[in-house]
C-alpha positions in Angstrom: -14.0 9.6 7.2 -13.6 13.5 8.0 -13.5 15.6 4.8 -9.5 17.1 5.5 -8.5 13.1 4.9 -10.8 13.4 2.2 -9.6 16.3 0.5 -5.9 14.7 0.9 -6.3 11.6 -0.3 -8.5 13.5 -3.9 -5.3 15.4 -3.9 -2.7 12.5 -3.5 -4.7 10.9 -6.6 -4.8 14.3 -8.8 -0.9 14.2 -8.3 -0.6 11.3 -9.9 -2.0 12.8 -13.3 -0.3 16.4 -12.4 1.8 16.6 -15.5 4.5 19.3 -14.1 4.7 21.3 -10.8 6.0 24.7 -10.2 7.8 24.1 -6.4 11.4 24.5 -5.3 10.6 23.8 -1.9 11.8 21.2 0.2 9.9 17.6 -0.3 9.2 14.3 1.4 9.5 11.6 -1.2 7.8 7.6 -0.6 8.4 4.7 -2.2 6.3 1.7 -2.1 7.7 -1.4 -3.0 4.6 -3.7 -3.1 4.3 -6.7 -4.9 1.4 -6.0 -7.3 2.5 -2.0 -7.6 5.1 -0.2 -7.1 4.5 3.8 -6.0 6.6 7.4 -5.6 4.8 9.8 -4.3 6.5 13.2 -3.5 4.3 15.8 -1.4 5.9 19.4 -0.4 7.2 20.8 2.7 3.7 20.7 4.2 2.7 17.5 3.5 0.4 17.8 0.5 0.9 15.6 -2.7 2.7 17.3 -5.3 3.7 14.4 -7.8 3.3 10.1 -7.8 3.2 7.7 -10.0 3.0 4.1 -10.2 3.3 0.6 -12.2 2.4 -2.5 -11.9 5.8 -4.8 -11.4 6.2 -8.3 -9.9 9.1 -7.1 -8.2 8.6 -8.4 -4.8 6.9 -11.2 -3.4 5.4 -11.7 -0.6 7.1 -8.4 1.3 10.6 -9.9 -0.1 12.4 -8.5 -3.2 13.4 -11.0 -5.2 14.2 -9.5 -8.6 16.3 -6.6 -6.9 18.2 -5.3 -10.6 14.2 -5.3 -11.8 13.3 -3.4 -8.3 16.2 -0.9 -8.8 15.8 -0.5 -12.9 11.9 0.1 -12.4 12.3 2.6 -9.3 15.1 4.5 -11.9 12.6 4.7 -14.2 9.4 6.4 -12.5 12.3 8.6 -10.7 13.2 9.8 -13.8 9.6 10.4 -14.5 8.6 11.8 -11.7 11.7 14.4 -11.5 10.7 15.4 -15.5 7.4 16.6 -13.7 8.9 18.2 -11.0 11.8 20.1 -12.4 14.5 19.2 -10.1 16.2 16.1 -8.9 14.9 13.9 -6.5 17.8 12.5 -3.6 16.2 11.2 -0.5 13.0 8.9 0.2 11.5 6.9 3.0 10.5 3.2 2.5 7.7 0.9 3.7 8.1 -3.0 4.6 5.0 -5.8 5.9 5.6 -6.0 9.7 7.4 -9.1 10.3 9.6 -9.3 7.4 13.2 -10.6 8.4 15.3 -7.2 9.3 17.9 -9.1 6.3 14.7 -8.4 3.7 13.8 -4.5 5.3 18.0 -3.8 4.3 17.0 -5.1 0.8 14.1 -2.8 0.4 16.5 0.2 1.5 19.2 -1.2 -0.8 16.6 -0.6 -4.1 16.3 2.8 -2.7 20.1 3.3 -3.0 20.7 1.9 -5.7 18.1 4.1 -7.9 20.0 6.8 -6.8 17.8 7.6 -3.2 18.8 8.3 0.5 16.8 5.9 2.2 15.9 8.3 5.1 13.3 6.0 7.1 11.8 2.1 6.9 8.8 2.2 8.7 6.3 -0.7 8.6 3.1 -0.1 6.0 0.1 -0.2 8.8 1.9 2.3 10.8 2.5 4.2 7.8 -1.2 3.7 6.9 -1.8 5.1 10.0 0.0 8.1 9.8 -2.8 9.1 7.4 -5.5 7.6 8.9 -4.6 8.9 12.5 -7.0 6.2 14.7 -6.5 6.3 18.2 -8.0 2.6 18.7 -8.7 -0.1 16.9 -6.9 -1.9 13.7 -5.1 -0.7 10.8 -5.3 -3.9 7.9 -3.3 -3.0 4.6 -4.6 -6.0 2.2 -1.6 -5.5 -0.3 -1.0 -7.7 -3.6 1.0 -10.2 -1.9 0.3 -10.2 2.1 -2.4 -9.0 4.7 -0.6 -6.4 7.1 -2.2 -6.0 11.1 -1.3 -2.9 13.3 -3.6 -3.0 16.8 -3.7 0.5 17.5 -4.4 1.9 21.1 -4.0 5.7 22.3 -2.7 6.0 19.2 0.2 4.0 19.5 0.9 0.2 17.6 1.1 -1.9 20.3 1.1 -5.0 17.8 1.9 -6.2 14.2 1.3 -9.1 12.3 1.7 -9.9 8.5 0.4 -13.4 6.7 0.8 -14.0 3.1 -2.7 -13.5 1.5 -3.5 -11.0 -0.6 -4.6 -9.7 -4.4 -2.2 -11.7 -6.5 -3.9 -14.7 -4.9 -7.4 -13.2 -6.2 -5.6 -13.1 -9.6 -4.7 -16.4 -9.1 -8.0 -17.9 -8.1 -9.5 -16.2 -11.3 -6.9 -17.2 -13.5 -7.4 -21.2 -12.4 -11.1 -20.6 -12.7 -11.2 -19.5 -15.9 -8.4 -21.2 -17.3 -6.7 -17.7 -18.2 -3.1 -16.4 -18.0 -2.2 -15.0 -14.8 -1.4 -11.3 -16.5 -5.2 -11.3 -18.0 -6.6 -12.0 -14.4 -4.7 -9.0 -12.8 -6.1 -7.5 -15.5 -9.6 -8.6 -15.0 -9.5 -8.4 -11.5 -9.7 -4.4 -11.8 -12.2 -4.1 -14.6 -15.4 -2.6 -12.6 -17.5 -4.4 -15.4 -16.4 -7.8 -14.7 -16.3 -7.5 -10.5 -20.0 -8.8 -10.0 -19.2 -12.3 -11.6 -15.9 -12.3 -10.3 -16.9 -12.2 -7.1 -17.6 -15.7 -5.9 -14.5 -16.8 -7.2 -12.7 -14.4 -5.0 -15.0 -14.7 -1.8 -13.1 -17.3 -0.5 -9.6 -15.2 -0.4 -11.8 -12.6 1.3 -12.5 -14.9 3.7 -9.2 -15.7 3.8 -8.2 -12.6 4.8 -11.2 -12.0 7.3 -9.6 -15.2 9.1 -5.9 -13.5 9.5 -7.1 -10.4 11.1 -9.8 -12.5 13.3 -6.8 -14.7 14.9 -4.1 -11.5 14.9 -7.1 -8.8 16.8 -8.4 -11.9 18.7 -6.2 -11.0 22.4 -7.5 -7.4 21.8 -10.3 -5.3 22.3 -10.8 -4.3 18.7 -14.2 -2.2 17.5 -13.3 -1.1 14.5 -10.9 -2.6 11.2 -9.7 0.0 8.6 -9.1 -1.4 5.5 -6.3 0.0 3.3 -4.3 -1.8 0.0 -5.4 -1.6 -3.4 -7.1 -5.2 -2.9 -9.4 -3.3 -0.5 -11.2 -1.5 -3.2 -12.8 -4.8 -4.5 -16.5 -4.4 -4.1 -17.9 -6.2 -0.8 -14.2 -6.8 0.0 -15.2 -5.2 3.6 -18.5 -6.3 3.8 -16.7 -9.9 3.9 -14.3 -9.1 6.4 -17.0 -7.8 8.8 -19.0 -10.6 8.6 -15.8 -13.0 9.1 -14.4 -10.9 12.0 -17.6 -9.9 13.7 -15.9 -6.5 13.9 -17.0 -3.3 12.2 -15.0 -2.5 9.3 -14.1 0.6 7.0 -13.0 1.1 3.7 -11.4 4.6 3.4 -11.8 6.1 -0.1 -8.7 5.5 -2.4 -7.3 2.9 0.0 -4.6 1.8 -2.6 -2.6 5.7 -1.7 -2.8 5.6 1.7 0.1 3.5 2.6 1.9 5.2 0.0 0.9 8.6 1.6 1.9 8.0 5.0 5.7 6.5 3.6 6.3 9.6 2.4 5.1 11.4 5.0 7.4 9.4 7.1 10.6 10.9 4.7 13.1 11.9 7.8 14.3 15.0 5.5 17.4 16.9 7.3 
């Protein structure tokens, strides 16, 4: 990774502990509607991270909202958060949505935007927003989310093909909570404690595996050298190591994957 995306993505994660901001510039708001989180981040006229925040919210499944007063009362509420930090109200925001998601279900998403009081000013699917911030000219973009595994093929630079299969961190949560007989809210909970990862682990290999599978059969008609992994679920420890064994391709794990998607929604925010 070259240090400028490194210097972004340390300042996209100070944002979200910057407790007020003096800007009255213009700004480029993002909303990620994922199923295990869901994330604003506002950056300012130049692209840099200014304010986020986000909350953990079984909101959407699968890349489909299916509690949309919860989607809309939970998006009011960081909003409001979010604006208390910034001084000033927030109007506009772009939106992201798994590739393949029925165009019915990418209206939806928008429709949580409006209805927290947001413009929806762009939909753009989460590896090509991944990519915006990752800028690879070839090879695969992978966005391992809470609920599905997203595929971009990139070549020149350009997506020349998607994919999205529903496998993802909230089945991890699910494996450990069958394992060890615990609710499911203590295994999300679990699932991130550092101190815990190491036994976890072979409980969870097989979802890896899972996943290394999906992006094997989606790269599989294309010449594919490198997989970047982005999605909160990618920051599980040997989570890439897995899928590069699996795929037989090299794979990366950027730092503070979970903010990249996030990052490159909002810089996707089609202000006028």
């Amino acid at each position: 990774m070259n240090s400028d995306l490194e210097q972004l993505l340390d300042a996209t994660e100070r944002a979200m502990q910057t407790p007020r901001v003096e800007y009255r510039g213009r700004v480029h708001v993002g909303v990620d509607l994922g199923t295990a989180y869901t994330v604003v981040l506002v950056l300012d006229e130049n692209f840099q991270p200014l304010v986020g925040t986000y909350r953990f919210a079984e909101v959407v499944r699968d890349g489909l909202v299916v509690d949309f007063i919860g989607a809309i009362d939970l998006l009011k509420e960081l909003k409001r958060k979010v604006e208390a930090r910034l001084g000033f109200e927030l109007t506009h925001a772009a939106t992201g949505f798994p590739p393949g998601v029925p165009r019915a279900e990418v209206r939806a998403t928008a429709n949580v935007l409006r209805g927290a009081g947001l413009e929806c000013t762009n939909e753009i699917d989460e590896p090509s927003a991944a990519n915006a911030v990752l800028q690879i000219r070839d090879g695969a973009v992978v966005d391992v989310g809470g609920g599905t595994t997203g595929v971009a093929v990139l070549r020149d630079g350009q997506v020349i093909y998607t994919a999205d299969e529903a496998t993802g961190g909230t089945h991890f949560s699910l494996v450990i909570a069958g394992a060890l007989n615990i609710p499911f809210e203590d295994a999300e909970k679990l699932k991130t404690d550092a101190g815990e990862q190491a036994r976890l682990f072979p409980l969870v290999q097989p979802v890896m595996e899972k996943v290394g599978a999906i992006v094997s059969k989606h790269i599989a008609r294309y010449d594919v050298h490198e997989i970047y992994l982005v999605g909160g679920t990618s920051m599980f420890p040997n989570m890439g190591q897995v899928i590069e064994r699996v795929t037989g391709v090299k794979t990366i794990v950027p730092p503070k994957p979970l903010f990249i998607t996030p990052l490159g929604i909002a810089m996707n925010d089609k202000i006028r």
